[in-house]
C-alpha positions in Angstrom: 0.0 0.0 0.0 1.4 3.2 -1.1 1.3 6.2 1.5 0.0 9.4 0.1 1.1 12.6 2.1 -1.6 14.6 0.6 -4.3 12.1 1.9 -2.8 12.0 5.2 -2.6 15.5 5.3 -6.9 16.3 4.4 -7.7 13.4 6.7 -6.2 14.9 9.7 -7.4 18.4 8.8 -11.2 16.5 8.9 -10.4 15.1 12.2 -9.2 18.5 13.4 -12.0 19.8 12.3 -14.9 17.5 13.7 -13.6 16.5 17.0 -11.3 19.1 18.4 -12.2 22.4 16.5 -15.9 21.7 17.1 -14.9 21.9 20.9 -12.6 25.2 20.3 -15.5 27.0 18.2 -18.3 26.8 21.0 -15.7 27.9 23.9 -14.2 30.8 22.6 -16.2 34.0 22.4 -18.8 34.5 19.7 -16.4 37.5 18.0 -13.4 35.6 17.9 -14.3 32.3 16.3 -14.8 33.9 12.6 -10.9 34.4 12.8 -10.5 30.2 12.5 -12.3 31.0 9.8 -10.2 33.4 7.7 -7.3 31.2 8.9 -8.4 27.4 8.1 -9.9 28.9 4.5 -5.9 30.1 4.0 -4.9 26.5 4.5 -7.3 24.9 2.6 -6.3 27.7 -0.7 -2.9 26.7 0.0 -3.1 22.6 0.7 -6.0 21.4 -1.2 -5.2 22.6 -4.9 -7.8 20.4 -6.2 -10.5 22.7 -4.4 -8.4 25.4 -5.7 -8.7 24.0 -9.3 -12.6 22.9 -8.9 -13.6 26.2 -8.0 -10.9 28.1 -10.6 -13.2 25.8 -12.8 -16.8 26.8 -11.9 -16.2 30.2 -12.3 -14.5 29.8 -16.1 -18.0 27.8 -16.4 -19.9 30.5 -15.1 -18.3 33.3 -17.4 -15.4 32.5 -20.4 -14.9 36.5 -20.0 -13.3 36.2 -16.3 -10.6 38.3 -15.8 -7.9 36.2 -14.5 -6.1 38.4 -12.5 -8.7 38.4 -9.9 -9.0 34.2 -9.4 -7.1 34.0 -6.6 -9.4 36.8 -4.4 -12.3 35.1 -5.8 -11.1 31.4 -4.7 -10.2 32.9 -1.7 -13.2 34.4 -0.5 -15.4 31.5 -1.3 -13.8 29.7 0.4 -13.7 31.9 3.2 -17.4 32.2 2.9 -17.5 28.4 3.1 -15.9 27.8 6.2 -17.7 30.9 8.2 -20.7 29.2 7.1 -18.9 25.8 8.8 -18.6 27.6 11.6 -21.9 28.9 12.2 -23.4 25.4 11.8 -20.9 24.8 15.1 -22.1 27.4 16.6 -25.9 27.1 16.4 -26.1 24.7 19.7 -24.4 28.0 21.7 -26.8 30.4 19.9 -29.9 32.3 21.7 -31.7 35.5 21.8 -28.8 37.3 24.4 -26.1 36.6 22.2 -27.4 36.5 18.6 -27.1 40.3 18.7 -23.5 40.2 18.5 -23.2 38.4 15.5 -26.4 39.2 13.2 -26.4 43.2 12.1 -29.9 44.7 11.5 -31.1 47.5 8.7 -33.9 48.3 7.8 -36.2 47.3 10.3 -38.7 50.3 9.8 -39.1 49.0 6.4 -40.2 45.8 8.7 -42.2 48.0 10.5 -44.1 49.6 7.8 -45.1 46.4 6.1 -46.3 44.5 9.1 -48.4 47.6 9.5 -50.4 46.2 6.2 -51.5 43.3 8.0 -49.9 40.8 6.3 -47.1 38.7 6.8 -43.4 39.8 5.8 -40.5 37.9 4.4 
């Protein structure tokens, strides 16, 4: 059986992930957990190239007219967006109505205001 380093390397990143990170994300405070975030989706740009590729992919897919240049802040932000989402799945056990304020921004909420005042319901 050949050893591949690359395959060793994602399948402790999962473990990391699940089991120990899981732990780490509902201890710390609400405001710092979203910095794992910006730093795990570094390592996954960096040591997954075939994520890299997939996504360098999609967007070709999406639009032949992509200016290059601008891949690599593209990649990166999805997957930054990917793993903040991650994150927040963790984080929805420590989640409730005292401490969902300092996560969640609100705007608009006298256009919420004015439409409830209709009657009706409001999406």
């Amino acid at each position: 059986m050949k050893f591949n380093v690359r395959q060793t390397i994602k399948d402790v990143l999962i473990w990391t992930y699940w089991y120990p990170y899981r732990i780490l994300v509902q201890k710390l405070p609400l405001r710092s957990v979203y910095l794992l975030g910006r730093i795990f989706s570094r390592i996954i740009y960096y040591i997954l190239p075939g994520k890299r590729y997939f996504l360098k992919r999609e967007l070709l897919l999406l639009d032949k007219n992509t200016n290059r240049q601008n891949f690599k802040k593209v990649i990166q932000n999805a997957l930054l967006v990917l793993c903040c989402n991650e994150i927040e799945l963790l984080l929805y056990p420590k989640l409730n109505e005292k401490n969902i304020g300092m996560l969640v921004k609100y705007s608009g909420l006298e256009r919420l205001d004015k439409a409830l005042a209709y009657g009706k319901g409001v999406i």
